[in-house]
N, C-alpha and C positions, 0 to 999 in steps of 0.2 A: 463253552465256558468262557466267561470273561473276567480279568483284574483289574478290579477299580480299585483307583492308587486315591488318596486325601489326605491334603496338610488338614493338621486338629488342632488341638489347642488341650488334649487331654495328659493331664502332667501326671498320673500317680494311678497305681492299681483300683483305687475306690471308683474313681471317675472312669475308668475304664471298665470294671463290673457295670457299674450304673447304666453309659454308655451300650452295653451288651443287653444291657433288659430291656434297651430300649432296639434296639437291633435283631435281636431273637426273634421276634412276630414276623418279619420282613418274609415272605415268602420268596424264595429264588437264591437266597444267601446260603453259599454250603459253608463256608470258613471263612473266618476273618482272624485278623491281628493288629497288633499296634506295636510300632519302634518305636519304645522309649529314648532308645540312642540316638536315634535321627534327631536333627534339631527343628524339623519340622513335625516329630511327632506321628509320623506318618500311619496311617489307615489301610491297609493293604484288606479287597476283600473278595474273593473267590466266589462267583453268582453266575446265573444263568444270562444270557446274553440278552435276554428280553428285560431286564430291570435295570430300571433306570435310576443315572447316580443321582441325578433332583431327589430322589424317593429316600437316599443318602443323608445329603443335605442336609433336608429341611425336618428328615428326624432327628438326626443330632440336633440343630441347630433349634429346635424346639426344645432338647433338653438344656439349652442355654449354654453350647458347645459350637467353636470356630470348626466347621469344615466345610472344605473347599475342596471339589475333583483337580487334581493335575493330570495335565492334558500332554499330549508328547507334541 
């Protein structure tokens, strides 16, 4: 099991359902969340080691949402 961490850009519960619909199909993903309190919003998301965060990305980022993997 791996946690891939991403600054978003998702401000409010609707965008973060939305964000989830589009997240759900992802094969590999057991749990995900989002801090609302963090000021980056942050993406925390519990997946199998073999998926990769581009696959992250560029589905948010298709629903016309900022996320970016933070890297240590």
């Amino acid at each position: 099991m791996q946690v891939l961490v991403f600054k978003t850009n998702l401000e409010d519960q609707g965008q973060i359902l939305n964000a989830g619909q589009l997240l759900h199909p992802i094969r590999g993903i057991h749990r995900w969340n989002v801090d609302m309190h963090d000021i980056d919003n942050i993406l925390r998301i519990e997946a199998d080691p073999t998926l990769s965060p581009r696959i992250i990305e560029n589905t948010l980022q298709t629903g016309g949402w900022l996320c970016e993997e933070l890297t240590d």
